[in-house]
C-alpha positions in Angstrom: 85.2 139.4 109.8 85.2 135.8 110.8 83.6 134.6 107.2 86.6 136.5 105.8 88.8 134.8 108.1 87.7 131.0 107.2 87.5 131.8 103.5 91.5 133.0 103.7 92.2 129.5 105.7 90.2 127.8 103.4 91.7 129.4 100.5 95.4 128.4 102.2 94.9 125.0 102.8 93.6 124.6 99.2 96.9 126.1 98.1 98.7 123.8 100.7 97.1 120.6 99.3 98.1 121.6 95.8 101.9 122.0 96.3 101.3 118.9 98.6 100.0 117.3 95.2 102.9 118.4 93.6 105.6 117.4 96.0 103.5 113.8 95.8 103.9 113.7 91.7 107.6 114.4 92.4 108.3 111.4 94.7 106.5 109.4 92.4 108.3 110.0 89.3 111.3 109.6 90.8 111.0 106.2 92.6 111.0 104.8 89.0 114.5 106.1 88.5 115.9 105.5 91.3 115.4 101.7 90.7 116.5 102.1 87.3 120.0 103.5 88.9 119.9 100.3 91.1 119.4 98.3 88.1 122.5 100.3 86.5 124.7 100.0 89.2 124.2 96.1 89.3 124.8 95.6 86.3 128.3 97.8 86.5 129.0 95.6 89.7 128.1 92.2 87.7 131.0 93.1 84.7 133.6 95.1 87.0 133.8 92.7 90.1 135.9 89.3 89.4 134.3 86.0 89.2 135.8 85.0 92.0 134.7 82.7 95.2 134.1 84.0 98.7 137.0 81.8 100.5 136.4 81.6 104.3 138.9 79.9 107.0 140.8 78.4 103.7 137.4 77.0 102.2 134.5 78.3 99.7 131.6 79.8 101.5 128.9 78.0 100.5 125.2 79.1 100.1 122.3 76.2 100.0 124.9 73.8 98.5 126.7 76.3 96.1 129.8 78.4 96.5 128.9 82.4 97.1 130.7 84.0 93.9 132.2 87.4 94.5 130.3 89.0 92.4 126.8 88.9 94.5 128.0 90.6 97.3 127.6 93.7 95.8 124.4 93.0 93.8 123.0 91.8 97.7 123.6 94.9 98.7 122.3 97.0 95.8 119.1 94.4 96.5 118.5 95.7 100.2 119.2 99.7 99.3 116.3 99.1 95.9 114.2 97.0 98.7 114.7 99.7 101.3 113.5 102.3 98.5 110.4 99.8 97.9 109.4 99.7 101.6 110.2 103.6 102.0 107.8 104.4 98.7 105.1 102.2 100.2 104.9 103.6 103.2 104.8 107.2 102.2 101.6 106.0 99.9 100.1 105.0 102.6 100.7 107.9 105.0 99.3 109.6 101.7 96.4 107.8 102.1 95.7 108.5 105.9 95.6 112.3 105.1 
């Protein structure tokens, strides 16, 4: 009884570790297009939004020397949600990796 126990665990982990496998393929394909909508949606940003100046206090905002156009605020924040998928993607390889 006990050999036919550990086959039936064995035999359920294996089956476990394959929809794990699959669940792993799914993440990966779509981290690719989630960047891609990133991509979309900064290039929407970069025609919709005005090419206007960031005016602070009555004055241009300025950024190492140059005025911050309108425009980038958006595409910043576009930036930090694709980064925060980067980060989020590495770490679940590696948390991959540990099992």
């Amino acid at each position: 009884m006990d050999k036919e126990a550990h086959l039936d665990r064995e035999a359920a982990k294996a089956a476990g570790a394959d929809r794990e496998m699959h669940t792993r393929s799914e993440l990966e394909k779509k981290y690719p297009v989630a960047l891609a909508m990133f991509a979309v949606l900064a290039v929407l940003a970069w025609f919709t939004v005005g090419n206007g100046i960031v005016i602070v206090d009555g004055r241009p905002l300025m950024l190492l020397g140059w005025p911050v156009q309108l425009r980038l605020i958006p595409i910043a924040i576009l930036a930090l949600f694709a980064f925060r998928t980067y980060v989020a993607m590495q770490a679940d390889r590696i948390r991959r990796e540990k099992d």
